[in-house]
C-alpha positions as CSV (number, residue, x, y, z in Angstrom):
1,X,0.0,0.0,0.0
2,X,1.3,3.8,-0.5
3,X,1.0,4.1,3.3
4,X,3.2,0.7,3.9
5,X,5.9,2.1,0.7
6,X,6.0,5.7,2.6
7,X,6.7,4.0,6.2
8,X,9.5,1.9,4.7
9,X,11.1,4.8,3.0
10,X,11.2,6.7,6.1
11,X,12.4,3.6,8.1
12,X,15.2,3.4,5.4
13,X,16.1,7.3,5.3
14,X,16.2,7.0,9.2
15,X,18.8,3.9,8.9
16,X,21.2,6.4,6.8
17,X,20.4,9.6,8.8
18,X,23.9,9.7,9.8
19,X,26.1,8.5,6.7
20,X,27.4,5.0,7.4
21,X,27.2,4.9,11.3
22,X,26.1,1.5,12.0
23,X,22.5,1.4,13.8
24,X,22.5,0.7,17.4
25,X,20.2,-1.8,18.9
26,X,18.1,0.2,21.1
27,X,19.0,-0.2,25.0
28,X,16.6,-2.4,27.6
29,X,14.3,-0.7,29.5
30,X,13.2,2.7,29.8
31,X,15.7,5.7,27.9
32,X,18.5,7.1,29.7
33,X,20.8,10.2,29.3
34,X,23.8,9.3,27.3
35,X,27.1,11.4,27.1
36,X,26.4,14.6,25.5
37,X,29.1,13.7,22.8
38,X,27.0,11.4,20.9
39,X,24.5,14.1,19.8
40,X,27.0,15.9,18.2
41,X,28.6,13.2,15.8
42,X,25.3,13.7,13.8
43,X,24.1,17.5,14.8
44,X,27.3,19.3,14.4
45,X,26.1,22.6,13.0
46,X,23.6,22.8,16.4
47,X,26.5,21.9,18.2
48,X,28.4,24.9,17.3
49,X,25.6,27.1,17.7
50,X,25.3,25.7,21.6
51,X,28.5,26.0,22.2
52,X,28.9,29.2,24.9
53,X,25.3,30.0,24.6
54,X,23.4,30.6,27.8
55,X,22.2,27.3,27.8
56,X,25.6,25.6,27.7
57,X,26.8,28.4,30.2
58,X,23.8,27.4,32.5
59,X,26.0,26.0,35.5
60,X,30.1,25.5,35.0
61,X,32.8,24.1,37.4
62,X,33.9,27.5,39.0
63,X,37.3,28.1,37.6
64,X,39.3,30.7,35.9
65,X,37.6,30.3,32.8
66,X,34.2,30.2,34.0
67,X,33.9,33.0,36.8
68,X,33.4,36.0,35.6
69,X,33.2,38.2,39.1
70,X,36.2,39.7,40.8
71,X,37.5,37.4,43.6
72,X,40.6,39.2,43.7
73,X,40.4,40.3,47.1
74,X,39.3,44.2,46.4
75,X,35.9,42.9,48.0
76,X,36.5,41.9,51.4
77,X,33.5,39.2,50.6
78,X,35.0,37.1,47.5
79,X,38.2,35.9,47.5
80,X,40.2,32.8,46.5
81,X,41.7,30.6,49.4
82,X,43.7,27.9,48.4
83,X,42.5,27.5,44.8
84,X,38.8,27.6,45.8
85,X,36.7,30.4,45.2
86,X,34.9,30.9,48.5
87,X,32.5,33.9,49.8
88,X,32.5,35.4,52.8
89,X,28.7,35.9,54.6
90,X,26.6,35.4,57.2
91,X,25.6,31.8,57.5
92,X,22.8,30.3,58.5
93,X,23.3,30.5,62.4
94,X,24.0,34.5,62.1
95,X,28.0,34.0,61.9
96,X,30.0,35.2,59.9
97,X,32.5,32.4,57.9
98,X,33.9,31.2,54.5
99,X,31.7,28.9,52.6
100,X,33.4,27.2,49.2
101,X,31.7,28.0,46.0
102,X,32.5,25.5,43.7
103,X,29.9,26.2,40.9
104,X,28.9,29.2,38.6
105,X,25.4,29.4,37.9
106,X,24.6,31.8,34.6
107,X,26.6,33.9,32.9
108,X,24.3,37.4,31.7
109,X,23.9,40.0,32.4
110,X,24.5,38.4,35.8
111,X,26.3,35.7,37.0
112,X,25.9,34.1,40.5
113,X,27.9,31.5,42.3
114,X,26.4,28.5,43.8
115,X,27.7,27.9,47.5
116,X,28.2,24.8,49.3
117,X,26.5,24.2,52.8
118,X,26.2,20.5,54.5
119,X,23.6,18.2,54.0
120,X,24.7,18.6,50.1
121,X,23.1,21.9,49.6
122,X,23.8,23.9,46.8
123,X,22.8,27.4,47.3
124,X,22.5,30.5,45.0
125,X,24.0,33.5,46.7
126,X,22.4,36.2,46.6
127,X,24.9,38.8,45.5
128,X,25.2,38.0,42.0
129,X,28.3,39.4,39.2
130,X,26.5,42.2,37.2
131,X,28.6,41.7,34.3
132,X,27.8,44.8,31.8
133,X,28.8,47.7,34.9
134,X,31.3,45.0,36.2
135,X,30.5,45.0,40.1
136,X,28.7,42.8,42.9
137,X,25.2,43.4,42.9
138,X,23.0,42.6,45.7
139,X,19.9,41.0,44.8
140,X,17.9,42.4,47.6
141,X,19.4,45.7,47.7
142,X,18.1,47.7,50.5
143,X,16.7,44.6,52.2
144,X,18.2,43.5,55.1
145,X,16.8,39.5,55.4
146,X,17.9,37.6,58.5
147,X,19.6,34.1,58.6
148,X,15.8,31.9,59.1
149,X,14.3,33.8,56.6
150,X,13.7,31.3,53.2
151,X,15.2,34.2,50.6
152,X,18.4,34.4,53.2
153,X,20.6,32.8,50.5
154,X,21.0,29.9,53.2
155,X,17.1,29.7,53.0
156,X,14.8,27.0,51.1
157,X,14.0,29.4,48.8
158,X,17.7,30.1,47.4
159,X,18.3,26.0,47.3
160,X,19.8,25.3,44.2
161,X,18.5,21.4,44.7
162,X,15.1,22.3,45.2
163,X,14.2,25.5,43.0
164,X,17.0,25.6,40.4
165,X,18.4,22.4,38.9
166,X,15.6,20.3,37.1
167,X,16.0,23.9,34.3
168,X,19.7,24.7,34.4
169,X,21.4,21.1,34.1
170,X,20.1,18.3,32.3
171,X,18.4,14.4,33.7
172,X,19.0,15.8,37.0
173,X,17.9,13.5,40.4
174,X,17.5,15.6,43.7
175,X,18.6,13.0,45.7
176,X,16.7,14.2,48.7
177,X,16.1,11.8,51.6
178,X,13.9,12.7,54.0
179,X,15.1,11.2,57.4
180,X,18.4,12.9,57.2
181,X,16.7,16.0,55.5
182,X,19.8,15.8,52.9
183,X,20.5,15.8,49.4
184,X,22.7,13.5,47.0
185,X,21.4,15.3,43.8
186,X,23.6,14.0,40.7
187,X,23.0,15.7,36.9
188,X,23.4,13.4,33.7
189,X,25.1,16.7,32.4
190,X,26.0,20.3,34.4
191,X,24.8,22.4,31.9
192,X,21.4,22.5,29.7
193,X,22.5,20.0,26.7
194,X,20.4,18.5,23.6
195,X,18.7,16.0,25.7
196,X,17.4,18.6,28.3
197,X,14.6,19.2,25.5
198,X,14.6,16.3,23.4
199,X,14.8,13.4,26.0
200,X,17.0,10.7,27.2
201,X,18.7,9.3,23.3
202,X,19.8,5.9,24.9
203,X,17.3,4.7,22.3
């Protein structure tokens, strides 16, 4: 029938859809995130187009190439200590400390840093880079909101785990366990990739 002639034409152009690659048997069981990689083989003018674009600039290791705000020490409350890009704040108990900030979270027009606290919480700080006049910006200028309070950037409401991730990193699991009110949260990839949209491609 036409119908049968048109499904095995597609079935065939599908086969060579990506020159002479040899088809993979799909995987058992449900679709899972695959390396990132494997898109590109077949997509690679998208792949260039992603590449530094906010999505692939959603959440970086923090390191030279990826912070963009001044930790040089000119602001008593950013610095570098040991190779690790820390801030210094009010925690959660009111005093004042270092907390490491291993992670970047956006690029522009601002750029925040995502801050480590125990129970593996990731927490958006809430003085972010401003990146177009160059300076610390607070994001509740004016405000002053107490350790206790959910938008204190210790608070539920800055959690990167809870409020943030699922958007700006891809097949993420929160990890969150109850009992111990803690978090193992794991990402297939850090930053917002192909599969973030268009599913798990196990299959």
């Amino acid at each position: 029938t036409r119908r049968g002639r048109l499904l095995l034409a597609l079935a065939i152009a599908g086969a060579f859809a990506c020159g002479e690659r040899k088809a993979e048997a799909p995987a058992a069981g449900p679709p899972r995130f695959v390396a990132d990689a494997s898109c590109r083989e077949c997509h690679a003018e998208q792949a260039a187009a992603w590449t530094g674009s906010h999505h692939d600039r959603a959440m970086e290791v923090a390191e030279a190439s990826s912070v963009l705000g001044d930790f040089s020490g000119k602001d008593p409350g950013f610095a570098i200590v040991d190779g690790t890009y820390v801030v210094r704040a009010e925690g959660a108990d009111g005093t004042r400390g270092e907390f490491a900030a291993p992670y970047t979270f956006g690029v522009a027009p601002l750029q925040q840093m995502l801050v480590e606290l125990p129970g593996g919480r990731l927490q958006s700080y809430t003085t972010a880079w401003d990146t177009e006049k160059r300076r610390w910006f607070s994001l509740y200028s004016g405000q002053a909101i107490p350790p206790g309070d959910a938008l204190h950037w210790t608070g539920r409401y800055q959690r990167w785990n809870a409020m943030c991730a699922d958007c700006n990193s891809t097949g993420v699991v929160k990890g969150y366990d109850a009992a111990s009110d803690s978090y193992r949260t794991s990402w297939a990839e850090i930053d917002v990739v192909c599969q973030a949209c268009h599913g798990p491609e196990s299959a």
